[in-house]
N, C-alpha and C positions, 0 to 999 in steps of 0.2 A: 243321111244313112239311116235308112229306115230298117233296123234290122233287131234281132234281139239283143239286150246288151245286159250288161252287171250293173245291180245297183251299187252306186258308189257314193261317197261320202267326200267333203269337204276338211283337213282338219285346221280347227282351229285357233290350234296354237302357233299352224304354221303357216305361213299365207304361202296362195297359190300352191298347194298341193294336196293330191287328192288321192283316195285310197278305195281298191274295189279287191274282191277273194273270186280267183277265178279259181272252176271248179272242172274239173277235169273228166271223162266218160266212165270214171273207174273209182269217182270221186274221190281223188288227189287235190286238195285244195292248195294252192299257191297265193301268197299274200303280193297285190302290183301295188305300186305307188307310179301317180303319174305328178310329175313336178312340173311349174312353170320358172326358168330360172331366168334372170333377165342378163341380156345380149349387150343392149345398147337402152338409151333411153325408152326405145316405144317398143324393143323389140325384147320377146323371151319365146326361148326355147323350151321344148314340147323332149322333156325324159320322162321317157317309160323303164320302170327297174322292176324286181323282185325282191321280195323283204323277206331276209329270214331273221326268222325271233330269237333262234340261236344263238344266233355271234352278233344280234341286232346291228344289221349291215345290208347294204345295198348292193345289188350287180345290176347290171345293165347289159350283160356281155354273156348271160344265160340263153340258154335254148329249151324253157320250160316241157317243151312238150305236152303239153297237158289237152292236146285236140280239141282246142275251144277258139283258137285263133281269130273266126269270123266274129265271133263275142267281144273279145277282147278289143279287137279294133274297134267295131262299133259301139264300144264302153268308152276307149279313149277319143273318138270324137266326138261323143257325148259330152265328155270331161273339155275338150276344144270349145264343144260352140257354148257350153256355158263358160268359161273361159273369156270367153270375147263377148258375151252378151252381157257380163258383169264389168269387161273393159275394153269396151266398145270403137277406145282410140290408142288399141295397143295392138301390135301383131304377132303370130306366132311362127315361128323358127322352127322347122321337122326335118331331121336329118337323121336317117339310120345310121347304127355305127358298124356294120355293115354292107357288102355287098346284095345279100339275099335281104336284107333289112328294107335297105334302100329299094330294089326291086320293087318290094312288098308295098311301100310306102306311094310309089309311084302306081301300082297296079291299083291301088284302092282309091287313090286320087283320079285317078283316071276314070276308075270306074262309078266312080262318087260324083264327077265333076257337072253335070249339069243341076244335079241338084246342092252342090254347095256354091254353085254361082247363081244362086237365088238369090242367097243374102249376104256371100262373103266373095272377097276379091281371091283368086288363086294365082300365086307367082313361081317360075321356077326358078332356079338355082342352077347353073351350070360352074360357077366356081366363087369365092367371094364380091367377085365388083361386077358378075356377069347374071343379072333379076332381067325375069320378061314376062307378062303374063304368059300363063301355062301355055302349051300348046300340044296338043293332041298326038302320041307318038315319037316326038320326045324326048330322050334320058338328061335327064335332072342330078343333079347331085344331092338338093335338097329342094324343100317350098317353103314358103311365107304366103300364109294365111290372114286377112283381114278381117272383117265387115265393113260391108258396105256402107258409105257415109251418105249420106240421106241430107237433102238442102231443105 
């Protein structure tokens, strides 16, 4: 995803979680946190939330608005492939908690897909025991994300 994105930072005190100020047309700044939280043994989940300083508290169930969207994602998959380039034998778990999430999740994957199957594996999700690699057209419920294991 070759696109513009938010510089973002690593913190840490906290493993696997990452923090970027997305900046709105009207400049509205909004504080994201993107978390890796772990699933299973090799597996961790991909939350995107908002931070507010106030009640220093998380949502994830916000609808910022802040008309940066295309940024944003291609900050959060920035914040994925280093992600997986630092743990090269883990995978990531993306599931909107939404319907229009979800949508959004698939339309970017979809539209992303020939070039994150350069170096990483794309799976879809149709419900928990039902993984295939992706296939074009599609609805998904979620993805798991890899890289590619190289002999």
């Amino acid at each position: 995803m070759n696109k513009e994105y938010y510089e973002y930072e690593s913190v840490p005190a906290q493993d696997k979680f990452y923090t970027f100020t997305s900046v709105g047309a009207e400049g509205k700044t909004i504080e994201k946190v993107v978390a890796f939280q772990k699933m299973h043994l090799m597996l961790y989940n991909l939350a995107l939330a908002d931070y507010d300083r106030n009640s220093d508290s998380y949502s994830d169930d916000t609808n910022s608005n802040n008309f940066d969207l295309g940024k944003i994602f291609a900050t959060i998959f920035r914040i994925g492939y280093s992600f997986l380039e630092e743990n090269p034998h883990l995978s990531v778990y993306i599931e909107g908690n939404s319907p229009i999430k979800k949508r959004l999740y698939q339309r970017i994957i979809k539209n992303n897909l020939s070039e994150l199957q350069n170096n990483y594996e794309v799976f879809g999700v149709m419900d928990t025991e039902d993984i295939e690699p992706f296939v074009q057209g599609k609805e998904y419920n979620a993805f798991v994300i890899r890289k590619k294991q190289t002999s």
